[in-house]
N, C-alpha and C positions, 0 to 999 in steps of 0.2 A: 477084537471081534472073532478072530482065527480062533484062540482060544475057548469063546464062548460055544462057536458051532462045530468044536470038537467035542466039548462034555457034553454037547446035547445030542450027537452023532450026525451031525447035518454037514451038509458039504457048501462050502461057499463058495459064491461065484463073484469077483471082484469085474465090473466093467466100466472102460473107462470114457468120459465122457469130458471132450476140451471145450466143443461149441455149441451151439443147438442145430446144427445139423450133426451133428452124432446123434442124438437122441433117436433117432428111429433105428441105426444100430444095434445100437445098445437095449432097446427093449424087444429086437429082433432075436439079439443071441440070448437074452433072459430067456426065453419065450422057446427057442429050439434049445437052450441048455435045461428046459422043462423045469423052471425055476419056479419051486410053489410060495416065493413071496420073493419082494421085492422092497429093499430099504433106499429112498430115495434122500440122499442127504442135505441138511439145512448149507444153501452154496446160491450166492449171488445169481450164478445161471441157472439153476431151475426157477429159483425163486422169479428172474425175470421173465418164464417161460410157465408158467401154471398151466390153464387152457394145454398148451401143445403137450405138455408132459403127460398128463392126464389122460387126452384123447390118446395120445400111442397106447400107454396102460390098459385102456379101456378098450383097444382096439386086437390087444394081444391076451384081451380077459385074463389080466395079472393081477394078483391082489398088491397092491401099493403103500407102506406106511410112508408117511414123510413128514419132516419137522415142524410144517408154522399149520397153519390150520385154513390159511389161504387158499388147499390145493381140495380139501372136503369140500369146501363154497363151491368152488368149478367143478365138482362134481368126481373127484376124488374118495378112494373108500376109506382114508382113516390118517389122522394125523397123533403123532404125540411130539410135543415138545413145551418150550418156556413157555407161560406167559407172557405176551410183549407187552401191557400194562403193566402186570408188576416190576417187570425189570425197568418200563421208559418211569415208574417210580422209583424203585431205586435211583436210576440214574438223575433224577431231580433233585432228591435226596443230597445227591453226592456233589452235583452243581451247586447247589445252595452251600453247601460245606465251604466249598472254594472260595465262592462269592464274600465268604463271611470272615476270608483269613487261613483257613485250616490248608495246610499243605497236601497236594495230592500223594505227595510220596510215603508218607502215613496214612493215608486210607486206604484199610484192608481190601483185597479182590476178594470179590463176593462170587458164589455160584447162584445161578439160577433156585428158587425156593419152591415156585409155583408153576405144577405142569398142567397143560390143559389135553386130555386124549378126547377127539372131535372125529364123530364117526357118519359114515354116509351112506343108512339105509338104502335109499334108492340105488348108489351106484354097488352095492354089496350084490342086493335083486340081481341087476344087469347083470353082473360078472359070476353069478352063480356062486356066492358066498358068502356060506351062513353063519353069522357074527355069534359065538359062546351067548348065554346070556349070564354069564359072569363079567365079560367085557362091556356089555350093555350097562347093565348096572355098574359098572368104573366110568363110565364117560361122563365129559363133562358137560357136553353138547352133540344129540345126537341129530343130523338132518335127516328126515322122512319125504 
């Protein structure tokens, strides 16, 4: 990621977050480090924290990508990541293999195939940011 926000001249800001009482930290120092985006990553603790993730976001008018599509419903402005359909099929897929005899240790690891980017007008409105409409036209689900 270092790599990518040097060829594009951006400066990256890494903060670290153990528990969900960091979480208001951490979008404290985004926020006074005048961070014009924010990547919130796919991780057990935000994922069981949405709602509270979101509101800090929204309360520090940060723009937020984040990985499941979970965090645009609560009113989050934009997610990209897997499919969790496609993949909880694959994963049937590969249970049925087992169930049928086939060893796990020969079936290939799969990456992800199908992403979904889910974006959230209304909270875009609130936070004063205006979505390309190349990005509009990419989305897979847009909430209004």
């Amino acid at each position: 990621m270092q790599a990518a926000a040097q060829s594009l001249a951006l400066q990256l800001q890494s903060v670290e977050v153990r528990g969900p009482e960091d979480f208001e930290a951490a979008f404290a120092a985004a926020a006074d480090g005048h961070a014009g985006a924010v990547i919130v990553f796919d991780d057990p603790l935000t994922l069981g924290y949405p709602t509270q993730v979101v509101a800090l976001a929204a309360k520090r008018r940060l723009p937020v990508i984040y990985g499941f599509r979970e965090f645009p419903e609560v009113d989050g402005l934009m997610s990209y990541g897997a499919d969790p359909v496609a993949i909880y099929r694959q994963i049937a897929i590969y249970v049925a293999k087992v169930l049928r005899g086939v060893k796990p240790a020969v079936l290939p690891v799969e990456q992800p195939n199908k992403f979904d980017l889910v974006l959230n007008l209304k909270t875009a409105k609130v936070i004063g940011v205006e979505l390309p409409t190349s990005i509009l036209l990419r989305a897979d689900t847009v909430i209004e």
